[in-house]
GULO-311758 format. One record per residue (C-alpha): x, y, z; residue in one letter. Coordinates in Angstrom, 1 decimal, always signed. Layout:
BEGIN
px|py|pz|residuo
X|Y|Z|A
...
! end
This chain:
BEGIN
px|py|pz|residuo
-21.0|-11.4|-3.3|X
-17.8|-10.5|-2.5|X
-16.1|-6.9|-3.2|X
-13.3|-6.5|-5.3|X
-9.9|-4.4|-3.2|X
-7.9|-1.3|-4.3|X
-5.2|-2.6|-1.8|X
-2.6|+0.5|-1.7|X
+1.1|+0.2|-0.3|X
+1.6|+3.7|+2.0|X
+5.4|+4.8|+1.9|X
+6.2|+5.9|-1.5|X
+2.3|+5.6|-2.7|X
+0.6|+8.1|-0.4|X
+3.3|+9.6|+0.9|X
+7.1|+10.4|+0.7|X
+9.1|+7.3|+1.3|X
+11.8|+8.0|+4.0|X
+15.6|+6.2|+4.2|X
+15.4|+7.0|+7.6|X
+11.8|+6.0|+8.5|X
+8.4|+7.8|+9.3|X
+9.0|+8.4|+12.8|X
+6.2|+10.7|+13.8|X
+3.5|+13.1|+11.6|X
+5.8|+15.7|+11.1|X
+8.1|+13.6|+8.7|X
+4.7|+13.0|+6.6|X
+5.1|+14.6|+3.6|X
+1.9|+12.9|+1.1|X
+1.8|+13.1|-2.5|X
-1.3|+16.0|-3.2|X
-1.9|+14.1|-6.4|X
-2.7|+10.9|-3.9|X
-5.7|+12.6|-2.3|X
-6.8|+14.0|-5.5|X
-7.1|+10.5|-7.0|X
-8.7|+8.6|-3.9|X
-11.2|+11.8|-3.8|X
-12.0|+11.1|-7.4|X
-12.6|+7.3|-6.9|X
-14.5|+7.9|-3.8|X
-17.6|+6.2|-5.3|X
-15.8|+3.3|-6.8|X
-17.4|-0.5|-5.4|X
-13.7|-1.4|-5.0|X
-12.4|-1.6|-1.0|X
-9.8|+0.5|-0.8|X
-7.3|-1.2|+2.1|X
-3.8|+0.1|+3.2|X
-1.3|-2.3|+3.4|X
+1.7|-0.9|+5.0|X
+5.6|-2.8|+6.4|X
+6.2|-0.4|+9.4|X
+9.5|-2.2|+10.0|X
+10.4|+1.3|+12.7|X
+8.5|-0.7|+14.9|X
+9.7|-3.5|+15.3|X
+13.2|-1.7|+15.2|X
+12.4|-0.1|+18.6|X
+12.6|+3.3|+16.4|X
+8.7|+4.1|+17.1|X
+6.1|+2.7|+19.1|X
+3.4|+1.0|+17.4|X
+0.6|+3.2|+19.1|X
+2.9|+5.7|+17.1|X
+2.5|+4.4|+14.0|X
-0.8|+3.7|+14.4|X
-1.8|+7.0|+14.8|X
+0.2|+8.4|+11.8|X
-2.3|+5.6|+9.7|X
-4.7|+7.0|+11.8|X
-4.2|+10.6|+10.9|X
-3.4|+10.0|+6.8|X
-6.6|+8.6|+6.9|X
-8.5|+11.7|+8.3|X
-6.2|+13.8|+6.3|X
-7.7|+11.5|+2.9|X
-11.0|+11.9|+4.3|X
-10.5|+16.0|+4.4|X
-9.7|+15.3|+0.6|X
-12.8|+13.7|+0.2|X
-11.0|+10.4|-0.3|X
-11.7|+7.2|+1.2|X
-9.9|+4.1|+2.6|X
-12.0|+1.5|+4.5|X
-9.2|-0.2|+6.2|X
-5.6|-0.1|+7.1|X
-3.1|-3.4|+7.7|X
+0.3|-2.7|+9.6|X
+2.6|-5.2|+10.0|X
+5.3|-4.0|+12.7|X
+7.6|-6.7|+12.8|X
+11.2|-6.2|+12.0|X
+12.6|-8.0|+8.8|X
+14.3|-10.4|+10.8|X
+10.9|-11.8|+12.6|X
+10.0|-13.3|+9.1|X
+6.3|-13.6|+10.0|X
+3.5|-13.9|+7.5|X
+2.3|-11.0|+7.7|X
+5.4|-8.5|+6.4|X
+5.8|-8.0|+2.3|X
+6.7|-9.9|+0.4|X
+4.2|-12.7|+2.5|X
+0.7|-11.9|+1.8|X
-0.2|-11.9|+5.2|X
-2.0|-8.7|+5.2|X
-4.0|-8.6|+2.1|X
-5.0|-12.4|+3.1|X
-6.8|-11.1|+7.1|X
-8.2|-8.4|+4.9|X
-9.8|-10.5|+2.4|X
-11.4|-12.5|+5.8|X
-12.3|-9.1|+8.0|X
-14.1|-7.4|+4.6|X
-15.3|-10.6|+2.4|X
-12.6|-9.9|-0.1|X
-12.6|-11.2|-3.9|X
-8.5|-11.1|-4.2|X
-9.0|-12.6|-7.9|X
-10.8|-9.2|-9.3|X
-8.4|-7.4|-7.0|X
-5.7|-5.2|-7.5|X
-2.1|-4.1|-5.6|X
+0.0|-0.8|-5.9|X
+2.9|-0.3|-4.2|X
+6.7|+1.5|-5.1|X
+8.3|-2.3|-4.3|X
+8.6|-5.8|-5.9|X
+8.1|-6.8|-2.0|X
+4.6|-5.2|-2.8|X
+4.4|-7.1|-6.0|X
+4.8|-10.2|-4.6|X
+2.4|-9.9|-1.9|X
-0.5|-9.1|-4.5|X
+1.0|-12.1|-6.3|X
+1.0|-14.4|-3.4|X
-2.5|-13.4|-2.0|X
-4.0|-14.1|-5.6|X
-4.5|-10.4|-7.1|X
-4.6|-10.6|-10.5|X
-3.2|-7.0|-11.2|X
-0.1|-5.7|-9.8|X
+1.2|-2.2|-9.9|X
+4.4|-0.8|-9.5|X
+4.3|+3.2|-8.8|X
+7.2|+5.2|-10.1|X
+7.1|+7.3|-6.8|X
+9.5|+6.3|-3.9|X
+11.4|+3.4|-4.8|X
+9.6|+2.1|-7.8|X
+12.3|+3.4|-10.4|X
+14.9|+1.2|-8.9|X
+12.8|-1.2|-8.2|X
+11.1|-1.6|-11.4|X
+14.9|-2.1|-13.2|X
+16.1|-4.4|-10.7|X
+16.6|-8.5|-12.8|X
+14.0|-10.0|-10.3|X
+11.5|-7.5|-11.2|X
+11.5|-10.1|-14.3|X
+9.3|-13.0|-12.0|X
+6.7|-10.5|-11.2|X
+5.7|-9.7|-14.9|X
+3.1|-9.2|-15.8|X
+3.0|-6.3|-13.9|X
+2.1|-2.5|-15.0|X
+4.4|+0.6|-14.2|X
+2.8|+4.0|-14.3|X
+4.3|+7.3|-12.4|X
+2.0|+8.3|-9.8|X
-1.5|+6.8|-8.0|X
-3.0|+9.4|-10.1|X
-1.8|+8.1|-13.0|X
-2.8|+4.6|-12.2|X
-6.1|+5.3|-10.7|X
-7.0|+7.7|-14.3|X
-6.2|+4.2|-16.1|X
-8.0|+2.0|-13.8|X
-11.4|+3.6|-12.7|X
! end
């Protein structure tokens, strides 16, 4: 039977969102409340999947063996926390590529839902961006969740946030994840 997905944006989720890009570990900066709350739903029958726009890439700003290995590390660094993430989706292409696989498309959360035998209806999407939103949306996850964190303040009062409703708003993953599991 398929499994249900925790599918998690990164920037602004997990971690500080940067104007000016992640460009290497050292501009990490995650949320400690983030690893709490994956630690605590460690357990939980849900896949828990990154889905992540790394945009610096295809900018020429960072290479994607770069980027990768900043997933690569946030991952060990949730594992350390006792937290747990089964999977992480990059796209790398600039906005301007518009391929399927960069939010708003739900490119991402569609190859996971193949690679992991994914039930996207009983699913659910967080992210600090409409963009996120509407990925969850367009894949077929039935709950989408805007995080307060990053740019999900703005976002959240922005007039298209309006064709994305329903939709639920809540401060931090913690805060989400409490509610949820």
């Amino acid at each position: 039977m398929p499994s249900p997905a925790l599918f998690l944006d990164r920037d602004g989720v997990i971690i500080e969102n940067r104007a000016d890009y992640v460009r290497s570990w050292a501009d990490v900066e995650i949320f400690p409340q983030a690893i709490v709350a994956l630690a605590q739903i460690r357990n939980s029958p849900y896949k828990i999947i990154l889905v992540t726009n790394q945009s610096a890439v295809g900018r020429g700003i960072i290479t994607f063996e770069t980027a990768q290995a900043i997933n690569d590390r946030l991952v060990a660094e949730i594992e350390k926390g006792n937290g747990r993430v089964d999977a992480v989706y990059m796209c790398p292409h600039a906005p301007d590529i518009h391929c399927d696989c960069r939010k708003p498309q739900p490119g991402l959360l569609l190859k996971a839902a193949v690679d992991h035998a994914l039930d996207l209806s009983r699913s659910i999407m967080i992210g600090d961006a409409l963009t996120d939103l509407a990925a969850g949306q367009a894949a077929g996850v039935q709950q989408t969740i805007l995080l307060r964190t990053g740019r999900g303040e703005i976002q959240s009062q922005l007039p298209q946030a309006q064709q994305y409703i329903p939709f639920a708003i809540y401060n931090t993953l913690a805060d989400a994840l409490t509610r949820l599991f």
